[in-house]
N, C-alpha and C positions, 0 to 999 in steps of 0.2 A: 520622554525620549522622542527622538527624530524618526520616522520613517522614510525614508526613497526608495522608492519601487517602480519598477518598468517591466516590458514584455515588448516582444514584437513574432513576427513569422517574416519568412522570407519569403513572399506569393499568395499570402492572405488568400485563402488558405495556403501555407507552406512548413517548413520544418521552423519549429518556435521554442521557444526559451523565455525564461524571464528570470531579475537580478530583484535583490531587495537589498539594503544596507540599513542595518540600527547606528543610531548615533547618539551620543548625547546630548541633555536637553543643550548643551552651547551651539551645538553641530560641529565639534572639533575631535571630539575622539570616536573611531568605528568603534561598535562593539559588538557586532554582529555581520554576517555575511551571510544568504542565502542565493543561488542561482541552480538549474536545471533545465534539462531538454524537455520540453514535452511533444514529441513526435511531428506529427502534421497538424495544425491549428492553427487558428486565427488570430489575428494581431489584439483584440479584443479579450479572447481570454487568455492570452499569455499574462496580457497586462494587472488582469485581475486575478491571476495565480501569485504575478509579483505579491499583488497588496497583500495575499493571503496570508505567502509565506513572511512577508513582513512582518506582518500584524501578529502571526504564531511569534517569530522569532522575541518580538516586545515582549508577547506575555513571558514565555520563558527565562527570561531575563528580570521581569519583576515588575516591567511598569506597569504605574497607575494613571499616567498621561500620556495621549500619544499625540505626535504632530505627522500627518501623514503627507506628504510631497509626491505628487505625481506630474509627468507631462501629459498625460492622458486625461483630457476634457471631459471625455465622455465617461471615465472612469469617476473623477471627482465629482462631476454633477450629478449621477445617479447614487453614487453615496451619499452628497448632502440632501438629496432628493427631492431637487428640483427638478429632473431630467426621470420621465418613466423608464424603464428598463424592457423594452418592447420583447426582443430576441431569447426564444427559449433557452440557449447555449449559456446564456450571462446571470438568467435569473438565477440559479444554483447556486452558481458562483456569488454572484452579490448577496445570496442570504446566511454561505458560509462567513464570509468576508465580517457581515455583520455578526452573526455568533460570535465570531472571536471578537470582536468589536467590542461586544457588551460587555467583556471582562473587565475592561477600565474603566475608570472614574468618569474619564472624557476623551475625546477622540477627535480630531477636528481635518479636515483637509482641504489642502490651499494645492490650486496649478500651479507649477513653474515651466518656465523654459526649458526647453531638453538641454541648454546649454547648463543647469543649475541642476540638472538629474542626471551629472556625467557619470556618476561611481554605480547606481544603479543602469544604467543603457550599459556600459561596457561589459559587468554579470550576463546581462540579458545576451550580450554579443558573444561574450565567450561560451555561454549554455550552446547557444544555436551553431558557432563554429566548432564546438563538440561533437556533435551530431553528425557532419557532414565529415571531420576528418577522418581518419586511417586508422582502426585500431591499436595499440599501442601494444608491444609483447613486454612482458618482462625479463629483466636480465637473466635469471634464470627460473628459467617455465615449473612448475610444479608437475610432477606425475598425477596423472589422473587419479591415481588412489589419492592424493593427499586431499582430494575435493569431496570424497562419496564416505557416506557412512555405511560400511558394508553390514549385514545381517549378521554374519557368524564370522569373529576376531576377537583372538586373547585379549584379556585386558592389558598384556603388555607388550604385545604389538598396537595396540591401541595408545598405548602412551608413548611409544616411541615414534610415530609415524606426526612427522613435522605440522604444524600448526597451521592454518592460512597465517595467522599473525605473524610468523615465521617471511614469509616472503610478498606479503604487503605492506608492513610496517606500522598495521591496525596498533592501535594501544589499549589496553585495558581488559578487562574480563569480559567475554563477549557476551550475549544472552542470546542461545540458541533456543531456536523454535520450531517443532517437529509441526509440519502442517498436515494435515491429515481429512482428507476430503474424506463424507459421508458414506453408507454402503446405498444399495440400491434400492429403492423405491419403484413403484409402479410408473412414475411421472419419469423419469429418467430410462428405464427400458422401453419406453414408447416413444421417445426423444421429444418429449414436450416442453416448453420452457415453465421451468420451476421455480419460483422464486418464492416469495410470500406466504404462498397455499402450503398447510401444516399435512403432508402425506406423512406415512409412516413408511421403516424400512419392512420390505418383501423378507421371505425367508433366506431368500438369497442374498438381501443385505443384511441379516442381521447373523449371517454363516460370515462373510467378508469382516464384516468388523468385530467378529470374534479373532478371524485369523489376524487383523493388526493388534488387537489385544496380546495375540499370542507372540507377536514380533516384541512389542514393549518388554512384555516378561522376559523374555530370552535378551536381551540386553543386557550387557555388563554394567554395573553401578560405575565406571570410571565415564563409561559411552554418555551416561546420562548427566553427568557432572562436568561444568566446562570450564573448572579450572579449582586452584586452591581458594578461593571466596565463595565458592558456591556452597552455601550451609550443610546442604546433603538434605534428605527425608524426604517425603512422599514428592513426589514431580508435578506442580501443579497442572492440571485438567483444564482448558477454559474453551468453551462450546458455542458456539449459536443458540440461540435460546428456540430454533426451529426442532423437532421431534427426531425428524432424522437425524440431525445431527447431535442430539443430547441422548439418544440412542446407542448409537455410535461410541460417543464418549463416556457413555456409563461404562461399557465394559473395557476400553480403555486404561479407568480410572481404577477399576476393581483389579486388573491384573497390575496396577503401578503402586494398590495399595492410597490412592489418594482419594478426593470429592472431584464433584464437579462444579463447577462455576462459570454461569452463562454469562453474557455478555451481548448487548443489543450489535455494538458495532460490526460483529461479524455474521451480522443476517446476509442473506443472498439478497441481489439484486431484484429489487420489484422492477419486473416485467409488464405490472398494470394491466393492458386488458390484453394483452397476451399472454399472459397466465395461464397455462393449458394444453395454449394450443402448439400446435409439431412447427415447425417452421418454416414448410412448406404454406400451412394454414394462416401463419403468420403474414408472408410473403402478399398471400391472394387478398388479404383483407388491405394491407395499407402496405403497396408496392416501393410508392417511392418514398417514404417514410421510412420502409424496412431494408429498403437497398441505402439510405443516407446511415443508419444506424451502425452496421456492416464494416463501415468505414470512420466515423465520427464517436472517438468514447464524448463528445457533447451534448450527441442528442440522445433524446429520453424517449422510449416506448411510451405510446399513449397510455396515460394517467400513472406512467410512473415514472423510473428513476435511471439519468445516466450513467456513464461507467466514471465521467468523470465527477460524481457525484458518490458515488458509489467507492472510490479510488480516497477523495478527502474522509468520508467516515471510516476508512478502514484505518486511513494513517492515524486518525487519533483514539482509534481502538490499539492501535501499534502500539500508542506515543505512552497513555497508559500501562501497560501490559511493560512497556521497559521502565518505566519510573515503579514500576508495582512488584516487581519482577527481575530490575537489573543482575545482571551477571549468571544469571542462573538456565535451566532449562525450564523451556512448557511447552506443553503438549494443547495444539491449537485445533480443536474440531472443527469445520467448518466449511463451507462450500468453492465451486466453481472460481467463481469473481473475487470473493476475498483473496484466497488463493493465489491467481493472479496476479493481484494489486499487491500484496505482501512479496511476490518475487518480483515484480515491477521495480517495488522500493530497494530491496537491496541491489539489483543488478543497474540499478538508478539509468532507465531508460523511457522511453517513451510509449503511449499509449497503444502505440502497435502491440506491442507484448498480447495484450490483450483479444486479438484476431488472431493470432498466430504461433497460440501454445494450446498444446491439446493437454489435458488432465483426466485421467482412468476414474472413475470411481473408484474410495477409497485406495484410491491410489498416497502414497509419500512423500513430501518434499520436507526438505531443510533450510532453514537459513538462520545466519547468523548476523547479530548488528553489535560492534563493538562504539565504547564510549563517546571516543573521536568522531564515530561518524564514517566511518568505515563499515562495511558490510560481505560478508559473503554468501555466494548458495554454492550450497555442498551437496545437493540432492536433486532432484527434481523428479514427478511421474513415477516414483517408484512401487511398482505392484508386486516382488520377489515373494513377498508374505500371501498370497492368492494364489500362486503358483504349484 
């Protein structure tokens, strides 16, 4: 198969986008289209988001050869690796890019003219003229009930109250995911940044994540099934393999009746040698580092890991979890940033999200991702069950 992939920003740094198009091995039939906004970033890694999601969309589709086409010089020369990858914002990137890379037989990448990368630059153009246009309403707006899972409703006002499918036009059984941040640990009521380091939950988080235990139970069996495909039987459980949160999810699982099942992809964010410390602490050690962070999901905390890094493992903790899982519901323990990056995806926006959503310990959120490629959030921050 063919890849074309591009990216650009508008002000380098500016609001960015990037397009990718599958083709086949002739180069005459599409067979694939990916493009998205990614917020404020640079022309560089928009570009090498395209390849990413190029390179995803081949595997998905079955190839075992890919021809990859970029106008981006700098892009093609440090994948064939002639060109070192100096900028810490690219190196992530370029190593995801290869992970996926390694799926196929062989992989090869040739420059073109941006005049020979029209189908991919126009994606990339219409991602980025997304971003900046007018939100669009729809013809007829939903009530707010039809978007929230409330705590206490009949199972047959529950079946009667309209569908998102209903008034987006999503197709297919959807695969809802209750997302369910951690109770409270010691690291988190002192406001340290916690990522990596195995704390356990405080008394008072393991009282919390009894009481969303206790939300689960009191659930109607219709609430937890998201359609006629969904088999029914225990809901699966799938956790961080960190203590807090397989904590958390033990007793989850015990009032759903189900196991638990960990999952690397949904660890927190390594914060590296900020680990620990409050963020005022953080701040005084590495100023202008910590002020560039703040604003940039690119850059990475000394010796660890960005958001935009952070954001690509979660999606293929997602990508999993709906090939493993399609149509059904699961219950996602898990922290801060995953969290995040999972409402990032369905509200399919850009990395701001990330600066500018607060989430409660063991607090609620929902989303829904149907077949097509269609997504909703029906919840978000919800703490009713703490109350």
């Amino acid at each position: 198969m063919i890849v074309e992939a591009d990216g650009g920003s508008r002000g380098n740094p500016g609001p960015a986008g990037y397009g990718a198009v599958v083709l086949d091995a002739d180069g005459e039939r599409v067979l694939a289209e990916r493009k998205g906004g990614l917020g404020v970033t640079t022309n560089n890694v928009a570009e090498y988001t395209g390849l990413i999601e190029g390179l995803r969309a081949a595997a998905e589709l079955g190839a075992t050869r890919v021809d990859v086409r970029m106008d981006s010089k700098l892009v093609v020369e440090q994948m064939c690796g002639r060109w070192k990858i100096k900028h810490p914002s690219l190196q992530p990137l370029a190593l995801q890019a290869r992970d996926i890379a390694a799926r196929f037989d062989e992989v090869t990448y040739q420059w073109v003219p941006r005049a020979q990368n029209a189908r991919a630059d126009r994606l990339a153009n219409q991602a980025m003229d997304s971003q900046s246009a007018a939100p669009q309403q729809p013809e007829e707006p939903a009530e707010p009930e039809q978007t929230m899972i409330p705590l206490e409703t009949t199972s047959t006002e529950a079946d009667s109250r309209p569908a998102p499918a209903q008034w987006t036009g999503a197709q297919g059984a959807p695969t809802r995911l209750f997302l369910l941040r951690h109770g409270e640990t010691a690291m988190s009521l002192e406001r340290r940044y916690s990522g990596r380091g195995d704390v356990p939950l405080t008394d008072q988080g393991r009282a919390q994540a009894a009481a969303a235990a206790k939300r689960f139970a009191a659930m109607k069996p219709a609430r937890l099934r998201t359609g006629d495909e969904d088999p029914g039987g225990p809901v699966p459980v799938v956790s961080s393999p960190l203590s807090r949160a397989v904590a958390t999810a033990e007793q989850v699982a015990a009032a759903l009746g189900s196991t638990v099942e960990h999952h690397p992809g949904l660890l927190e964010t390594d914060f590296g040698q900020w680990e620990g410390l409050t963020f005022a602490e953080a701040a005084a050690r590495d100023p202008e580092l910590h002020t560039a962070w703040l604003g940039d999901a690119s850059v990475s905390p000394p010796g660890g890991e960005s958001f935009d890094v952070v954001h690509g493992r979660v999606r293929r903790a997602r990508d999993e979890l709906l090939a493993r899982y399609g149509g059904r519901t699961i219950v996602v323990v898990t922290h801060v940033t995953p969290i995040k990056c999972l409402l990032r995806m369905a509200l399919n926006v850009g990395p701001e999200l990330m600066f500018r959503l607060h989430l409660d310990i063991a607090s609620l959120s929902v989303v829904e991702f149907y077949p097509d490629g269609h997504a909703c959030v029906r919840l978000v921050n919800d703490t009713a069950h703490l109350e």
